[in-house]
N, C-alpha and C positions, 0 to 999 in steps of 0.2 A: 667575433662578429657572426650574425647569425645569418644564415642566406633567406635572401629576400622570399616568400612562397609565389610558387607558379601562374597563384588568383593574379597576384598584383603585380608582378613580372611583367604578363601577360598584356594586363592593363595599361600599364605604362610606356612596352612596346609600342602598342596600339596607337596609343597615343601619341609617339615619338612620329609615328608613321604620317599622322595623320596630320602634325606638324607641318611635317615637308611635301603632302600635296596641297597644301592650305593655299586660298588666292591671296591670303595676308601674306605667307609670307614671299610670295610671289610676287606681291607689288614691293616688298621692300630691299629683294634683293637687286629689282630693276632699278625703282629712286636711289635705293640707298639713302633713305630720309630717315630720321628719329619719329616722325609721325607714324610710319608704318610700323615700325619694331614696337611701339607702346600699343600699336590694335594690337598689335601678335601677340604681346604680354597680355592685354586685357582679357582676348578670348582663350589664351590659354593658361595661364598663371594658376588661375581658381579653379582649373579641372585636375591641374597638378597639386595645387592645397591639399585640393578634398581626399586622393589617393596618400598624400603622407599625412591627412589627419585622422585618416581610418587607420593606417599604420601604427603612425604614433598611438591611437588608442586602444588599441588590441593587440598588439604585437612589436612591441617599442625595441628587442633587442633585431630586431629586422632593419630601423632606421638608418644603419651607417649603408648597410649593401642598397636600401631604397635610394639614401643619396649617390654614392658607387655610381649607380645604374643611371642618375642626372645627369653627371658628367661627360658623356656620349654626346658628341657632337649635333646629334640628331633631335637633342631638346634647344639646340642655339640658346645656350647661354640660361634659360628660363628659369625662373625658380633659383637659380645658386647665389643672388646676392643676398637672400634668406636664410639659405643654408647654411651661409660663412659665417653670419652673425650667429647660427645656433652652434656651432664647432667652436666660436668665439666664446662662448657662456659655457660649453660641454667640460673645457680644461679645466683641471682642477688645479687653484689657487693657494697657494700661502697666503694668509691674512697678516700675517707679520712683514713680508716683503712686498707683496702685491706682487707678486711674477708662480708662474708656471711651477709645478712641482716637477712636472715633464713635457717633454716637446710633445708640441699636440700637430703630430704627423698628417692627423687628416685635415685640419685646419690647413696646411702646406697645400694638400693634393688636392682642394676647393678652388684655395685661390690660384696655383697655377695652370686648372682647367680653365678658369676666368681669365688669367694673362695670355693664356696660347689661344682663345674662343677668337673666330671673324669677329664678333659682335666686342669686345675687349670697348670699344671707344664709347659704347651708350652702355655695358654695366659698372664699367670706370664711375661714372656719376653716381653709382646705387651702393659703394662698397668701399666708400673714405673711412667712414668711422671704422667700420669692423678691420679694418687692415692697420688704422692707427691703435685701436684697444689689443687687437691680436700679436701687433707690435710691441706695443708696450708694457704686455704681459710676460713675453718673452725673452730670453737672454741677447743681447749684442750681437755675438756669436752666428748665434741661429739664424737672426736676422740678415745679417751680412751674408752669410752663405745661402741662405735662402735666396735671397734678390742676387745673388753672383750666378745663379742658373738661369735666370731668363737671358735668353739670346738676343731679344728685340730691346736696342737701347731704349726705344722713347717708352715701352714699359717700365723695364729697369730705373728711369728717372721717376718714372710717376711713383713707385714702390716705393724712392728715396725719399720721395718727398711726404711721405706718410709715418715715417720715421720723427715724432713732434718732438722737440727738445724739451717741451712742460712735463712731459708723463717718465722726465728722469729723476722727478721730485716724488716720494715717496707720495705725499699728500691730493697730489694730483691727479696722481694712479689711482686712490681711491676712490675718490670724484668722480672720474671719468668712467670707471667701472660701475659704478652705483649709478651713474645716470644713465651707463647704458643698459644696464640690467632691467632698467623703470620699462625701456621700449618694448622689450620681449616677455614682460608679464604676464600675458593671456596667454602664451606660445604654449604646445606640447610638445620640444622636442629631445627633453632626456634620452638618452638609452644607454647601455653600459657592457662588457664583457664580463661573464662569471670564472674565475678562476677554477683551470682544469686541473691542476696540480699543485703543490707545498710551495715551489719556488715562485707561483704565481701568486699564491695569496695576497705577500705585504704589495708588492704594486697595482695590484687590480682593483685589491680591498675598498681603497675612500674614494674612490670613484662608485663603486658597488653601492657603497654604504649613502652615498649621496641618491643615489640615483634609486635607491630604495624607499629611501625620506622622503622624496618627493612624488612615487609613486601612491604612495601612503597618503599623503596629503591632500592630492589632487583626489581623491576617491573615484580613482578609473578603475577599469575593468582589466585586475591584473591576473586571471586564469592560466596566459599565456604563460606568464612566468614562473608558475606552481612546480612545472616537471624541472626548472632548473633548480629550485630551491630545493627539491627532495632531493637532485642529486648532490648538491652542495652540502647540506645536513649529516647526508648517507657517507661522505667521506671519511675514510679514516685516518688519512692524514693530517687534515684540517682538524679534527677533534682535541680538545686541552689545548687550543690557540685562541688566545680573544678575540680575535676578528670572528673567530666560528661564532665565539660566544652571542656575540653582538646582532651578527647575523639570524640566529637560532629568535632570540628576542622579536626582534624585529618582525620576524617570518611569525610565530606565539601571537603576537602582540595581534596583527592587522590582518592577517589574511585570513577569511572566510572560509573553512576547512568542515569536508564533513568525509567520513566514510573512511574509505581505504588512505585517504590524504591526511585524516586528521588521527589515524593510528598511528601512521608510520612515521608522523612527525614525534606521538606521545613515545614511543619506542626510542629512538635517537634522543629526545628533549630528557628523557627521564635517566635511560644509560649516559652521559653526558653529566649530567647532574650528581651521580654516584660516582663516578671517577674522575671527572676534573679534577686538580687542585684548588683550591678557594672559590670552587662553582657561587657559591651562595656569596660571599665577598664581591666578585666580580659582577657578579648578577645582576645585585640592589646597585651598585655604583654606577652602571652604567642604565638601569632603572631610572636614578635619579637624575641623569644626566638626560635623558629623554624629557624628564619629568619638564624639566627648565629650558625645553628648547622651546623656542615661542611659536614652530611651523608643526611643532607633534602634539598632541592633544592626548592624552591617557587616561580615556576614559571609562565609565564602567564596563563601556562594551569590550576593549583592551584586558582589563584585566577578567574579565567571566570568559574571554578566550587564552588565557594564559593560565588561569584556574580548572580550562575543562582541560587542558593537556598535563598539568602538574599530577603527580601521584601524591595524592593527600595523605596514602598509608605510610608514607617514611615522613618521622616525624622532626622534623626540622625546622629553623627559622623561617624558610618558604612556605612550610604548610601552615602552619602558625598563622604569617602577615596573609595568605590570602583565605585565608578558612572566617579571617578577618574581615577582608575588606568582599566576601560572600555574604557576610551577614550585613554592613554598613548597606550595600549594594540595595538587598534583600529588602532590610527594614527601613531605609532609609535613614541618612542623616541626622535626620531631623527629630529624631525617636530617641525615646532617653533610653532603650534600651543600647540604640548602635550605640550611643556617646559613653553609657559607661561598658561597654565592648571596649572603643578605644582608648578610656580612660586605662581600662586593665591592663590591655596592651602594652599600651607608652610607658607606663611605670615599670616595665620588665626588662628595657633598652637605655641606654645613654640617650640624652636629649637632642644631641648633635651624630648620633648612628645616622646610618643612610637608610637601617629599617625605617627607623623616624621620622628622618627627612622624608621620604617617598610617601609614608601616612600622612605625615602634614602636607603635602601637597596635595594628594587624591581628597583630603578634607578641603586644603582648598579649591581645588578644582571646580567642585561642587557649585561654590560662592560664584567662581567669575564665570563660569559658563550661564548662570542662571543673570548676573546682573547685568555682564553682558550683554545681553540678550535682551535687553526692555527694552521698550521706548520709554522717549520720556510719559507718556500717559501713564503707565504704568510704576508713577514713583509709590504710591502705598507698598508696593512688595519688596522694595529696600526698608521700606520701616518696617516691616515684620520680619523680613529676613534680618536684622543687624541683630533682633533679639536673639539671635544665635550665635552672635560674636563672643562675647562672655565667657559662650559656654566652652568654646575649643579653645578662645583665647586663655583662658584658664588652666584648662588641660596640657597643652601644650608650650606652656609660660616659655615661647619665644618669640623674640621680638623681629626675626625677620617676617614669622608669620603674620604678624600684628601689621608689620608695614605694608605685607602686601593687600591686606584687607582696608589699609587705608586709602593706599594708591589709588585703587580698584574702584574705591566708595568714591573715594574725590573727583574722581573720572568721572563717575555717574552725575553728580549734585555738580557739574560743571556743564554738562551738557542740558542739564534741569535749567539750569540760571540761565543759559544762552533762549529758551525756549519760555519760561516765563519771565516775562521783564516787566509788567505790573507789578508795583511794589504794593500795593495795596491789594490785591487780587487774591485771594483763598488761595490758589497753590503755592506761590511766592508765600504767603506766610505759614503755609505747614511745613516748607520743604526749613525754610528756619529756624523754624520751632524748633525742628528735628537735628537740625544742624547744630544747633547751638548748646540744645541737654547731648542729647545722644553721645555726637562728635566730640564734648569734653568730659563726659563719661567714659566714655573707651579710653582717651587720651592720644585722638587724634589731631585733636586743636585745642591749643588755648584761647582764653578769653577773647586775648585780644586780636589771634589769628579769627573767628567768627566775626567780629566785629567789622576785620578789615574785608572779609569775604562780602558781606552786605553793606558794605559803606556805600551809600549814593555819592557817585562819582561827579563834579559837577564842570560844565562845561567850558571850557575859553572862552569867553568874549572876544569875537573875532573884531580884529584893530582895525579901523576903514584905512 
């Protein structure tokens, strides 16, 4: 955990302060009414947001001591039936069991500032789900001893009763977890610990590693986090472990490096590279694993930042695939020079390597970022782009790649058909036209797959 800075220390104080000469909350400690505690939340809620959304975006491994510093009697409860839910989503999960791969401690020390707060009776009502999901991520165990330390029985009850007998169903647990995941979508509140030593790596790692992918994703402003990645990189211990390796990638891949930052990464990326054992093996595999994650996107810009850190003088499988995909990059795709670049390439690899796989994906990447990307107005530019299909489908005579460029296209000419529904209207008959040579040409549909895709559908007669 990283300590909170002095700026927002400072601020938050202030603000605790300013809490408790407030006339809200002075009318509510007189009534003691729920009308008063929701002004208090109203005026104060959103000035607490805005200091952990500047946290969160500039300084994200500061977030656990930001929350810390909540917990203080002095914010009355404010803000934390938010923060439970982000400690709820922070644990890292098995996907195979649905439960905790470890106790998520701070999750604990959220919710029993919330069971020992005055205010316990009105954020009671803001903190069911996240104690039920928190619960049922959790072991038995935990749970039982967890709720055997609150002193005050009619909490201790209410804890019990958030304990749901459904979420003992494997299926359930997924559910619930997915649905609660939907609510905290917009949120920023990642943050993670970086391993200081060898013994910390394997626990800290997929926490790290999550908490990386989504830094990456969300395209914030991760500066902050440069001086820990140098020092992670710079270790010697961690070097010739795949977690480093992964890491290293990761750090190449996304971050915006220039100067003395983007040396001392090529310094460590290149020695690293020379002494690993299966450096280049481990590399592409976990390249291609990137490749297929559907939240990472490996795009040109990714790889012209993994290409200026690479040492193109040793000449190796690495220098080769991206001296490669500098020239695709360069000349584009679309140019019969890249295509027979890649043709030479590909005939130099097994068809199922991961060199391979990773070029057929960076070819397709090309495809769904661009079709993606239309509106429907814009369907001429699927029919001139599909004249391209041929040509890698050719190249790369595989049929995963073939499917994904079908998927892809059927996505598109599906949201076409929802948008022109004039059967007789010019775009409706070009988009057919197209569908029906093109799409059995490639050998995406047959016959009588097009046929059923334009059948006019005819309606019920509704029975008086």
């Amino acid at each position: 955990m990283q300590a909170l800075a002095e700026a927002y220390k400072t601020k938050l104080e202030a603000l605790g302060a300013e809490i408790q000469e407030s006339d809200e909350l002075q009318a509510y400690l007189e009534e003691e009414e729920e009308e008063q505690y929701m002004q208090l939340k109203e005026m104060f809620e959103p000035r607490i947001a805005m200091v952990y959304d500047e946290v969160a975006g500039a300084h994200p491994l500061q977030l656990i001591a930001l929350e810390t510093l909540l917990l203080q009697p002095e914010f009355e409860g404010l803000f934390l039936p938010k923060i439970l839910g982000f400690t709820v989503l922070r644990g890292e999960v098995d996907v195979a069991l649905m439960k905790y791969t470890r106790t998520q401690e701070h999750f604990k020390e959220v919710l029993m500032a919330i069971c020992n707060s005055a205010n316990f009776d009105l954020l009671r009502k803001r903190i069911g789900q996240s104690i039920q999901m928190g619960f049922a991520l959790s072991s038995d165990i935990w749970v039982t001893n967890l709720i055997n330390e609150v002193d005050n029985k009619r909490v201790r009850y209410f804890l019990q009763g958030q304990k749901l007998d459904r979420y003992r169903v494997l299926e359930e647990r997924v559910k619930g977890y997915q649905r609660y995941q939907r609510q905290f979508r917009s949120e920023n509140f990642m943050s993670a610990e970086f391993p200081q030593a060898l013994s910390d790596l394997k626990t800290l790692y997929s926490p790290l590693k999550r908490f990386l992918l989504y830094r990456v994703d969300g395209n914030y402003d991760n500066s902050s986090i440069i001086p820990h990645l140098r020092s992670f990189v710079e270790h010697k211990d961690f070097k010739g472990h795949r977690e480093y390796l992964e890491v290293l990638v990761l750090y190449a891949s996304f971050f915006n490096l220039e100067g003395d930052d983007l040396d001392h990464l090529r310094k460590h990326f290149n020695e690293v590279r020379q002494s690993m054992d299966d450096f280049q093996e481990q590399y592409l595999e976990y390249l291609l694993e990137l490749h297929l994650k559907e939240e990472v996107v490996i795009d040109p810009d990714a790889d012209k930042r993994i290409s200026s850190v690479m040492d193109h003088k040793v000449k190796d499988d690495l220098s080769k695939y991206y001296d490669l995909l500098d020239e695709v990059h360069s000349k584009g795709y679309t140019t019969d020079e890249a295509q027979e670049a890649v043709k030479a390439f590909y005939t130099q690899y097994q068809g199922l390597s991961n060199i391979n796989e990773c070029l057929r994906q960076t070819i397709y990447g090309y495809f769904n970022r661009l079709i993606s990307n239309l509106e429907e107005t814009d369907y001429p530019e699927l029919f001139e782009i599909s004249k391209l299909y041929p040509v890698y489908m050719n190249i790369f005579a595989n049929q995963q790649f073939n499917q994904q460029l079908k998927e892809l296209s059927l996505e598109y000419v599906g949201k076409l058909l929802k948008k022109y529904t004039d059967k007789r209207g010019k775009d409706y008959q070009d988009i057919k036209k197209f569908v029906a040579t093109t799409f059995q040409d490639l050998g995406f549909l047959k016959e009588k797959e097009v046929v059923e895709m334009f059948k006019t559908r005819r309606k019920r007669k509704k029975t008086s």
